[in-house]
Legacy VTK file of the C-alpha trace (Angstrom):
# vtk DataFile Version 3.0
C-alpha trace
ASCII
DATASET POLYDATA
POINTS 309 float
66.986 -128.836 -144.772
65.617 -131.239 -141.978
67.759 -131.663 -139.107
68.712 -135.346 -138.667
68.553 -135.108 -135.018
66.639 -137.368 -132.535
68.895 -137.059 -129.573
69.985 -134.386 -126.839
68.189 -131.550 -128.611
70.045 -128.822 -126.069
73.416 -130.029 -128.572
71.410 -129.644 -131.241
70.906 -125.978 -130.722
74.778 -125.589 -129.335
75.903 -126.926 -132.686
73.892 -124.402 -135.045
74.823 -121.468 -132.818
78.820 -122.750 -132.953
77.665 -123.104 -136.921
76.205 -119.319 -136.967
79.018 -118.265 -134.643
81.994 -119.619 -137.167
80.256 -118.537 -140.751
80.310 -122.330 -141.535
76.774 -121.740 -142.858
73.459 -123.776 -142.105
73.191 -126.757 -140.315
71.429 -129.320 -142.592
71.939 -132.714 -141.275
73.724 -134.004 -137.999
75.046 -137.500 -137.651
76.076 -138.337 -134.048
79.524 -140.680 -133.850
79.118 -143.594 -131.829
82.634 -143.501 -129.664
83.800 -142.740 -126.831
82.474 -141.561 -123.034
84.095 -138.179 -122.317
83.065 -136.296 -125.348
80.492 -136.014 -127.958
81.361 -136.157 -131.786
79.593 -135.135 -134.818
79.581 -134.892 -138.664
77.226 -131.872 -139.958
76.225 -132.045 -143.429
78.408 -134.684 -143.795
81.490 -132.278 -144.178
82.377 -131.174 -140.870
83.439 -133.061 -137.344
82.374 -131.208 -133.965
83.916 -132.481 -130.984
82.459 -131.254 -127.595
83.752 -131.825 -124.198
81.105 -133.453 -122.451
83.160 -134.069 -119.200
84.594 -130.710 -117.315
86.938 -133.464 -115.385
88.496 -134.316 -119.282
89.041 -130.653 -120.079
92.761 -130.230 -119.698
92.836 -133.466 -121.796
90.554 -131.976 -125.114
93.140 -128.928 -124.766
95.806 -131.643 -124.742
94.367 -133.132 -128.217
94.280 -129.175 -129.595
98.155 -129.325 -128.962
99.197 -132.542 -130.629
97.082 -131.875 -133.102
98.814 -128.874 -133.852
102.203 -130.159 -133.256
101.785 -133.682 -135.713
100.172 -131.490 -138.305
102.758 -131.618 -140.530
104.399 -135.237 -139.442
101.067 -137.245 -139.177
97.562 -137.807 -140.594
96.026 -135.982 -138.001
92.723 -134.014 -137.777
93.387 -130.072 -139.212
91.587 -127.804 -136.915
89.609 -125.518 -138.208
87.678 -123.585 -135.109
88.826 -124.417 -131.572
87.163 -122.536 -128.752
87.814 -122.822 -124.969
86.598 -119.839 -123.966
82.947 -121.347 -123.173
81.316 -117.935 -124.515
79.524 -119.444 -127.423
78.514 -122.160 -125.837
79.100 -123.721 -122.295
81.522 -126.279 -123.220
85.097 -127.313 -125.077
84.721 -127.573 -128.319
86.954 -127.985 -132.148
85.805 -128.237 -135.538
87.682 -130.062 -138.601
86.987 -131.318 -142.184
85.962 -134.200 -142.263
88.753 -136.914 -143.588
87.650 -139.610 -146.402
88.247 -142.665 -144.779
87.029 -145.416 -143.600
87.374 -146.891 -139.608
90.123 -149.527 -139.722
87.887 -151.686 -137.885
85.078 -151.561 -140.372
87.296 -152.551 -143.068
89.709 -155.122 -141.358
87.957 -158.365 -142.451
87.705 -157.167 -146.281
91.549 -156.962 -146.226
94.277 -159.790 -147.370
97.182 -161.021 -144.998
99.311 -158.633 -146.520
97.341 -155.781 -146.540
96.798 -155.930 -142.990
100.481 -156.559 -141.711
101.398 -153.589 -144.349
98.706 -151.421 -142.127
100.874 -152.811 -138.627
104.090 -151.516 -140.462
102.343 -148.012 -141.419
100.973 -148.038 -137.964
104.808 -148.485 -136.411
106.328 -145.851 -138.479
103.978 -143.847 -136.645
104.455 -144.886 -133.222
108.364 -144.166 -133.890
107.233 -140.373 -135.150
104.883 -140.110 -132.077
107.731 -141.720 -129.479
110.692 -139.678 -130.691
108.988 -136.569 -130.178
109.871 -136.401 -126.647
113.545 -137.462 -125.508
113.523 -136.922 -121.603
114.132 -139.674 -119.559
113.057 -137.880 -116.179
109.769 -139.542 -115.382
109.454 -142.605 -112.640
107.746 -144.833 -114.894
107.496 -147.506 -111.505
106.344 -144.710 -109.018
103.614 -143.269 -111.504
101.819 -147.365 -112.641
102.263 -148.625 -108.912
100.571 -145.920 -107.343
98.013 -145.844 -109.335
97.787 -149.660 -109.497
96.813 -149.591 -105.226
95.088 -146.324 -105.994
92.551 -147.780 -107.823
92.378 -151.132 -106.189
91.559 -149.249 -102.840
88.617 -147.412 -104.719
87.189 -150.847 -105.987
87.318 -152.370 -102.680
85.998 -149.456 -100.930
82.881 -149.487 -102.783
82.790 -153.125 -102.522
82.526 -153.841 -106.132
84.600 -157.277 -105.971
84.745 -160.355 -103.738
87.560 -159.362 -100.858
89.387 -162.625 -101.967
89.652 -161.794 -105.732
90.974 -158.292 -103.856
94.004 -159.641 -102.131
94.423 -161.788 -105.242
94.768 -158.710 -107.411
97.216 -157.307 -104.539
99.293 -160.629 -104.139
100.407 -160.015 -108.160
100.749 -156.675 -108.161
103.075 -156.726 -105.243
104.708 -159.736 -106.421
105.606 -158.008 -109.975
105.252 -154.247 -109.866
109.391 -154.050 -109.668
109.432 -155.318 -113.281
108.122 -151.355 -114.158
111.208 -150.269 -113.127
112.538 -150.707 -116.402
111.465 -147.703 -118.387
112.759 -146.167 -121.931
110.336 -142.799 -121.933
108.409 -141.424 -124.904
105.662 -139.811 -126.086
103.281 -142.782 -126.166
99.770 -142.872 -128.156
98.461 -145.355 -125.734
95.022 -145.618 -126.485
95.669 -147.070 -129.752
93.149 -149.300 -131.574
91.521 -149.476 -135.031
88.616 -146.868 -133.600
91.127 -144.419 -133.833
92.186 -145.141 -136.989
90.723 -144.200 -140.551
91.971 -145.938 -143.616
91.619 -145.592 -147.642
92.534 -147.909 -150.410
94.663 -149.749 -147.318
96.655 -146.741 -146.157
96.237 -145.086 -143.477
94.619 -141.579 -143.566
93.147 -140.193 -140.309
94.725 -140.958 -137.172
92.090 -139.420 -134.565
91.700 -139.269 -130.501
94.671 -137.565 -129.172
93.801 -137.325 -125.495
95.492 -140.821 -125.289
98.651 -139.125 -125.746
101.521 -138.510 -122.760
104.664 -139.500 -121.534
105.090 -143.100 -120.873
107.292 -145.651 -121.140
107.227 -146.734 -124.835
105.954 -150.556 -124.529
102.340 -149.079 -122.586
101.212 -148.963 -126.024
101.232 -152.865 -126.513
98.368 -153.304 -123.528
96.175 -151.793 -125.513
97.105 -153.970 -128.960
97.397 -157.034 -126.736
93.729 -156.376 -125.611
92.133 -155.546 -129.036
93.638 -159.071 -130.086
92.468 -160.835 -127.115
89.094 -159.294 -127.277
88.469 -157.072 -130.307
85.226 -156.253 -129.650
85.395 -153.915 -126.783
87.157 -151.158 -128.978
84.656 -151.149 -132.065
81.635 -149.188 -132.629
78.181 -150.695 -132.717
78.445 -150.501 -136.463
81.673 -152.627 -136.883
80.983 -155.256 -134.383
78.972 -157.160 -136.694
82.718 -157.350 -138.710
84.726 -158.473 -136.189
86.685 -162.178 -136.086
88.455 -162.564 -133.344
90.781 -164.804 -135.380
91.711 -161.667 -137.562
93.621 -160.236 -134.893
95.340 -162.996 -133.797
98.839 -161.487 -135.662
98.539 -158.290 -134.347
101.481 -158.748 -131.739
103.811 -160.809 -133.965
103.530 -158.147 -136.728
104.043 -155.017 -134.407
107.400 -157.130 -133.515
108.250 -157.141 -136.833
107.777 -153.644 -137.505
108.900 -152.233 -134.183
110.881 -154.535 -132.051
111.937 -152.028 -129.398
108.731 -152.229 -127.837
109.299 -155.745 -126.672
112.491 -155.178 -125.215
111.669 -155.545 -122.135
111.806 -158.342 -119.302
109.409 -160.415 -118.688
106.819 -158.175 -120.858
104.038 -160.194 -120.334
104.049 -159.619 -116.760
104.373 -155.919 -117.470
101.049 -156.099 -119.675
99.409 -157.906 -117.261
99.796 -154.735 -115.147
98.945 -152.517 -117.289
95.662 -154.730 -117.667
94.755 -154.998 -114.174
95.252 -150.965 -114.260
92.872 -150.143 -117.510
90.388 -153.119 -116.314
90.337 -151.632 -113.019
89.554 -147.750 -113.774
86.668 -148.977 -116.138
85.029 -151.389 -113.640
85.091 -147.908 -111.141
82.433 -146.741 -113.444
81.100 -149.807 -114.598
80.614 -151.467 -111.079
78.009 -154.518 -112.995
80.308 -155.419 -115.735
80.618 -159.152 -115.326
83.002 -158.964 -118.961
85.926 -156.410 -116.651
85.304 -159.082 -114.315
85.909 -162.034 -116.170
89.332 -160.157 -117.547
90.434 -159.092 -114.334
90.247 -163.095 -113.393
91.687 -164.409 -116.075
94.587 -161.908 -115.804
95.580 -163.124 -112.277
94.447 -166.430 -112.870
97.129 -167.164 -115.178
99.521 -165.694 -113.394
98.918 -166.745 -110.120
LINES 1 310
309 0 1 2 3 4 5 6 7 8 9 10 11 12 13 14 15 16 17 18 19 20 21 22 23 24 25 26 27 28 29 30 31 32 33 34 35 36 37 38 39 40 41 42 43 44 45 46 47 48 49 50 51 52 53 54 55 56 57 58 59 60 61 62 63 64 65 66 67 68 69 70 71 72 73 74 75 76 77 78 79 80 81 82 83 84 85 86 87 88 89 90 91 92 93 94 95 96 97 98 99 100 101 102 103 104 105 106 107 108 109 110 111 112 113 114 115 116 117 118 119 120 121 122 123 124 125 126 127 128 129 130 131 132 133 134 135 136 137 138 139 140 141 142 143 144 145 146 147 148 149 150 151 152 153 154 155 156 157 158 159 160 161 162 163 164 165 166 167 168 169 170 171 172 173 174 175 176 177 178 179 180 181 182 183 184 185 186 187 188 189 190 191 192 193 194 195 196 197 198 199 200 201 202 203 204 205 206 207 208 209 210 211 212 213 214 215 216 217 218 219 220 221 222 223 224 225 226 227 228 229 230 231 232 233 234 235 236 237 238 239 240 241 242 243 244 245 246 247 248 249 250 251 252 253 254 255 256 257 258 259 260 261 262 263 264 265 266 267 268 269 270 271 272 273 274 275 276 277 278 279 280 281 282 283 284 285 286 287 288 289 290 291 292 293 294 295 296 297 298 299 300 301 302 303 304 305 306 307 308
């Protein structure tokens, strides 16, 4: 009955009170999940997931990830709630409770797989896109309006707090001026943009936990490829501690080519590379707000405009 817990022992208690609380009976062993920054995630007695909102400013999107969970039940491999509680009255926080689902991270098994195997996983992966994207038919966003202000949003913050050269600054602004009219092309959907192999649990090569649905809004539809383009480029950043010993860059070098295959639409767009170059400069430039040090968002942000320039 020892409590494999070595970390944050204020959580510790938190969990075996939610435990208590629920009738999900004694708390026996706690494994803590090595992902993510807004949230903390755990398997107890290897049966159940907890997953606590550890930021109040990420609230609205945990209750976000309640919804689609709820919503994709029936359509997707998603997480089955079991407890959800926003009320803070057991504890101080957000929190949700599921089985756990038998399966392995994509990531941790993406080397062991064949060619084949791993372009059947891309098609699996598209079909669910299309479910996810077709969900939501509206075309009233301002797809243009919403990425360029946020584009000179952030680059304002960054040079505000003086965390890059005030060349490399104007650089960033000289291509983001130069291209930002190529957003105005838009075809709206619900997007699961923070896609990646993380996120994704697999078994026998199919896919059988699809997890992390804060990274879920309207977008336009081809948003999702920046984060696919990146995981090729540089796989590394996505995976866990325990499945970066796995990774081969060279294994993802297909990634893009097979998510044409599967789901063409996405690429329908002008000048697309441009457009992911955007939404690069975007993603690189939130993280290096709270990474200020990072000389790897550096190096990415450079060769981005680099390129391009």
């Amino acid at each position: 009955d020892k409590i494999l817990y070595e970390y944050m022992p204020r959580l510790k208690w938190d969990i075996i009170k939610i435990f208590d609380k629920n009738k999900l009976g004694k708390v026996k062993s706690i494994k803590k999940f090595d992902v993510g920054f807004t949230n903390d995630v755990f398997l107890i007695n290897d049966r159940f997931v907890v997953k606590i909102c550890r930021q109040l400013s990420h609230e609205n999107d945990f209750k976000k990830e309640i919804f689609f969970y709820d919503i994709f039940k029936n359509k997707l491999p998603v997480p089955r709630i079991l407890v959800q509680d926003t009320s803070k009255k057991a504890i101080n926080r957000y929190y949700f409770i599921y089985k756990k689902i038998e399966g392995d991270n994509l990531y941790s098994k993406w080397h062991l797989l064949n060619g084949r195997q791993r372009k059947d996983i891309i098609r699996q992966i598209c079909k669910i896109l299309k479910i996810i994207n077709k969900t939501y038919k509206s075309k009233k966003i301002n797809w243009h309006a919403q990425r360029y202000k946020e584009l000179k949003k952030l680059l304002k913050k960054v040079k505000n707090k003086h965390i890059l050269p005030i060349d490399f600054i104007e650089r960033i602004g000289v291509f983001i001026d130069k291209n930002h009219k190529l957003l105005y092309e838009q075809k709206p959907g619900l997007v699961y943009w923070d896609l990646h192999f993380d996120n994704i649990l697999i078994k026998n090569a199919k896919i059988v936990g699809l997890l992390d649905f804060e990274g879920v809004e309207v977008r336009s539809i081809d948003n999702v490829l920046d984060s696919v383009r990146r995981m090729r480029d540089y796989p590394q950043i996505y995976a866990s501690k325990e499945s970066k010993k796995f990774i081969k860059k060279k294994d993802y070098s297909n990634l893009l080519g097979w998510f044409s295959d599967f789901y063409p639409e996405l690429f329908n767009f002008k000048e697309l590379n441009k457009r992911l170059d955007l939404y690069s400069i975007e993603y690189d430039l939130s993280l290096l707000l709270d990474f200020p040090h990072s000389k790897d968002l550096k190096k990415r942000l450079a060769r981005t405009i680099h390129v391009q320039s």
